[in-house]
N, C-alpha and C positions, 0 to 999 in steps of 0.2 A: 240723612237719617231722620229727618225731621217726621214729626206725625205720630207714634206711640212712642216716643223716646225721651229718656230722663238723663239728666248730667250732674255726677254727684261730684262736688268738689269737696276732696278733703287738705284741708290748711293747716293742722293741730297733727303733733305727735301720735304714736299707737299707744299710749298710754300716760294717766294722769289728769287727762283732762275732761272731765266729770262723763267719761266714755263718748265722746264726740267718732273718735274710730268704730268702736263696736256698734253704735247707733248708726252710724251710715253704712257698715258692711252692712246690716241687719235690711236697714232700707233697700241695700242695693242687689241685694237677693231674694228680697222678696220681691222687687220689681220684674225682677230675670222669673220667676215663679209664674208671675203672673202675665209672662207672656210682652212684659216694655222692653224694647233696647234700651240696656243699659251701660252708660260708662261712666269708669271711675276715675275722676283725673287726681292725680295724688300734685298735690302742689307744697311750697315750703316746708316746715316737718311733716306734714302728712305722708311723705315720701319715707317714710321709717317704715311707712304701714304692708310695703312691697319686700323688708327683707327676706328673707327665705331663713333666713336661722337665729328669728326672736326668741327671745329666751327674760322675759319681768318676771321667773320666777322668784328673784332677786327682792323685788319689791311688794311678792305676793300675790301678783295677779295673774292671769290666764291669759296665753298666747291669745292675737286676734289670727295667728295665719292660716285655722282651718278655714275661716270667712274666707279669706282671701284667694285659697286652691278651691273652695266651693264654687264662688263668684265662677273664676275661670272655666270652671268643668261647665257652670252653665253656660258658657261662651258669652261673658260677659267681657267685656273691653277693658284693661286695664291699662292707662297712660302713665307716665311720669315724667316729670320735666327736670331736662339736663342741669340746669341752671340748677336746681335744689340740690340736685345730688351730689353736683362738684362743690356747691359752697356747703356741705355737711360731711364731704369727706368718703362720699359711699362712692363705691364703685360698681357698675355696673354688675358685674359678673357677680357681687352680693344679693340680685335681685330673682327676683322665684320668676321660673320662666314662666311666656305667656305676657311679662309686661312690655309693653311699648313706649319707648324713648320718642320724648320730643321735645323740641324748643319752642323756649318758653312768646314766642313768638306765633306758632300757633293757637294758643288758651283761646284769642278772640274769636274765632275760625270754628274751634270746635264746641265753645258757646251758640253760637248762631248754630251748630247743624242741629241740635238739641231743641225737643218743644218745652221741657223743662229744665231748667236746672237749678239744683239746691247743694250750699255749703254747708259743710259741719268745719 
């Protein structure tokens, strides 16, 4: 994939943290916008940011998961790693489809097919 392509790591929760979520969905549709391959690898709580039935109206804030079905509709690549998900208690089948499961054994692999990559 390497050559017009971007890897956006997110490590930080879907919310609370001075918008680290909404700032890279934003990056990572615009990227799809503008024509880069783009993937999203959700890594530690970043992996919050793949539910399918967020709901921080609780604490105020705005769902990120039209970002998230946006991303997809551009055919942008959505990963998440198993290892996050098991040790936060999510199950699979909480995840808005279109994302792709992996181990956490691949991140180095799909770093390298990437000509850029940036964490939030």
């Amino acid at each position: 994939m390497l050559g017009n392509s971007i890897l956006i790591l997110c490590a930080h929760g879907t919310y609370g943290h001075d918008d680290d979520a909404y700032g890279a969905m934003l990056l990572a549709n615009t990227s799809l916008a503008k024509g880069l391959k783009t993937t999203l690898l959700l890594i530690d709580d970043g992996v919050f940011m793949a539910k399918k039935d967020q709901n921080p109206s609780k604490i105020g804030l705005p769902s990120n998961l039209n970002e998230i079905l946006d991303f997809l509709a551009l055919d942008g690549q959505l990963l998440v790693v198993k290892d996050a998900l098991k040790e936060r208690g999510i199950d699979e089948k909480e995840l808005v489809q279109g994302a792709g499961i992996i181990d956490s054994s691949k991140i180095p692999a799909i770093i390298i097919e990437h000509s850029v990559s940036i964490t939030f």
